[in-house]
C-alpha positions, -999 to 999 in steps of 0.1 A, spaced: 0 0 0 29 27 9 47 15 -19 22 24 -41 16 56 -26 52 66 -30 49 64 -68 14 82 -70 14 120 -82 -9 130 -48 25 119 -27 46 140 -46 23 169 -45 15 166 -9 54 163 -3 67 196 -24 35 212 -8 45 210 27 80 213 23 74 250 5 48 252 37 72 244 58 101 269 46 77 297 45 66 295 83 105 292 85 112 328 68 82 345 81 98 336 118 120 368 116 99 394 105 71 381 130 97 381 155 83 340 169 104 315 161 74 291 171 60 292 137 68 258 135 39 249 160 17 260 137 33 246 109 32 213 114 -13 208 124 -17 233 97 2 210 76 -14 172 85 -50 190 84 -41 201 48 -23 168 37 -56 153 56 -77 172 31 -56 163 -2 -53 125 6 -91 125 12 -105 148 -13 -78 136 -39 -95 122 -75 -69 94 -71 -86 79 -43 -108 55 -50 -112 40 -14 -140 31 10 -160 67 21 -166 57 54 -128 44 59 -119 76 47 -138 99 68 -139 83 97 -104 82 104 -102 120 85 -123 138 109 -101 130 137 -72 143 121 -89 174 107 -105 181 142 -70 177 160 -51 197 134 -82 228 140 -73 225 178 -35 227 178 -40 255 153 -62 276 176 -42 265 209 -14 281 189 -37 314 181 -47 320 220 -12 313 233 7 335 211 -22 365 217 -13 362 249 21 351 255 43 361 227 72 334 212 73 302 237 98 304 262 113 277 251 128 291 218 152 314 234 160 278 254 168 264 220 189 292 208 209 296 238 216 250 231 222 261 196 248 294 199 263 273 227 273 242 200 246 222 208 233 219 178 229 196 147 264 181 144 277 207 168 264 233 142 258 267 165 242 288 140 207 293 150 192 298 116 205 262 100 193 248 133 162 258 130 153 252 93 166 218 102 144 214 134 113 228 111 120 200 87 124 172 106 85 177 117 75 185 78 93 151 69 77 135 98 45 144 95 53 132 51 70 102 55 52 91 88 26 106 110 -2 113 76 3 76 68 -25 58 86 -54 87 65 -27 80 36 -30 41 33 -66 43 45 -81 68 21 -66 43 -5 -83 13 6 -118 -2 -4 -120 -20 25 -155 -20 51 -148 -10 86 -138 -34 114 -142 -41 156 -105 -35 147 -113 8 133 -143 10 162 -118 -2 190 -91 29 175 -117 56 173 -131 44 207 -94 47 220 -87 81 201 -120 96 219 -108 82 252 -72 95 250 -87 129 235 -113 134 266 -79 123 293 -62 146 272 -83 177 274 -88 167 314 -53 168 321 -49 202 303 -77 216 318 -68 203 358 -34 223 348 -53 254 340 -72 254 368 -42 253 391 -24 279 373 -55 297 377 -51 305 416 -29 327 425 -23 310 456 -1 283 435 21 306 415 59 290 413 39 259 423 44 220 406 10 208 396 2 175 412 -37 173 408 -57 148 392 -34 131 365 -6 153 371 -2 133 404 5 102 384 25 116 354 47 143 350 34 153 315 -4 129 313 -12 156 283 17 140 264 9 105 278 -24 109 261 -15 126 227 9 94 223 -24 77 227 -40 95 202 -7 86 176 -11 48 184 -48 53 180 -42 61 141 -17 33 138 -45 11 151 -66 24 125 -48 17 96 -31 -14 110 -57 -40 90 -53 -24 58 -10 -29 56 0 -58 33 33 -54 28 63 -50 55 68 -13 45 34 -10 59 37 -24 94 76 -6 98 58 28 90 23 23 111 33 -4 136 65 9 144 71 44 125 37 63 142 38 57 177 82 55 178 79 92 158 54 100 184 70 92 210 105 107 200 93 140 191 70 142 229 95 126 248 129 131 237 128 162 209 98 193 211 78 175 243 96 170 278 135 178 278 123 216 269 92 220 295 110 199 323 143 222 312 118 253 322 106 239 348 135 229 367 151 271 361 116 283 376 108 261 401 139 241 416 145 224 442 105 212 443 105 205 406 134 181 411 113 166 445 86 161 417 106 143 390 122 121 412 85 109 427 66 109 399 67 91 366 79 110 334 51 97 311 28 65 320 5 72 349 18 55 375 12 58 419 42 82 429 72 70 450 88 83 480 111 109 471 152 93 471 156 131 485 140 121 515 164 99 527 142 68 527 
């Protein structure tokens, strides 16, 4: 099925589209003066490859198996978009940019590259290739296929609702504590944030592995299981855990809040829900 894909003229558009898409947001960073064009970059861009995989003339699949797994995507892409909106109205550039530009000027960078600009067009295209090559795949290969829905699509969508709703709860029980005044310079440990250090991540993953699920009975070659089985939730989880997600918040974190911060990391788990442990900075 990806094979196939790879040789079709809607690929290659949807590829040369978002990698123009891609390198705009990264040249309209400087006059805008927000290097954080790139988180609107990449939802803007897998609602709009969404669109051209479903709507394309090419596709001759199932309507139902295309929408179905479409509307999720669309609706997530919408979200992160106006998330993106609000925060910037009211916040400016994300604090974490200047984070990554201090890493970058310091040597940090991309094979120990330190100028900020080639960092940063690289760090805008690895989410444009990811979201290509990887995360698009499961409306991709399911757009394609004639296929009738499953127990195997209603068990996804039922996990993709799920993970959405823990998502949004985990998000909105931070928002609430940042809300009183009495927890400024506080660490969250309310509701899920008791159990994980970063539930909203822990679900979002969810969501990713809910897509993979999706498309998982319509691979039939072993390009199709590496990319869905193993490419969606591993590029997933890289990019939340190890790239964009935790190093940076936890990084901020640690420089506002301290010593308590590091209490809470060494108690609580970094992603999966889990029942905290006693602090090793206790002495127990």
């Amino acid at each position: 099925m990806i094979s196939s894909l790879l040789s079709s003229d809607t690929f290659w558009f949807v590829f040369v589209a978002h990698f123009i898409h891609m390198t705009m947001m990264w040249l309209i960073r400087i006059p805008l003066k927000n290097y954080g064009m790139v988180d609107l970059g990449w939802p803007s861009g897998f609602f709009f490859i969404t669109l051209i995989y479903t709507l394309s003339s090419q596709v001759q699949g199932n309507f139902w198996r295309r929408w179905v797994i479409a509307i999720p995507y669309l609706f997530c892409g919408l979200r992160f978009m106006y998330g993106w909106v609000l925060r910037n109205r009211k916040e400016g550039e994300d604090h974490r940019w200047q984070m990554w530009r201090d890493k970058w000027t310091s040597g940090k960078g991309i094979f120990g590259i330190r100028s900020h600009t080639i960092n940063t067009f690289i760090f805008y295209h690895c989410q444009s290739f990811a979201n290509i090559f990887v995360l698009t795949m499961p409306v991709a290969i399911s757009s394609r296929s004639t296929k009738e829905l499953s127990w195997v699509e209603i068990a996804s969508i039922i996990m993709w609702v799920a993970s959405f709703t823990l998502e949004n709860v985990a998000d909105a029980q931070l928002a609430r504590f940042r809300y009183k005044s009495s927890n400024k310079g506080k660490v969250c440990k309310v509701g899920l944030w008791r159990y994980s250090r970063h539930p909203n991540y822990f679900f979002e993953l969810m969501i990713w592995c809910s897509y993979a699920l999706y498309a998982v009975s319509v691979c039939d070659q072993l390009i199709d299981y590496v990319v869905i089985v193993l490419g969606v939730p591993l590029v997933a989880y890289w990019f939340l855990v190890h790239f964009t997600g935790v190093p940076m918040t936890e990084e901020g974190s640690l420089k506002r809040r301290g010593e308590e911060y590091k209490k809470y990391v060494d108690e609580t788990s970094m992603i999966v829900p889990w029942f905290p442990k006693v602090s090793k900075q206790s002495g127990n």
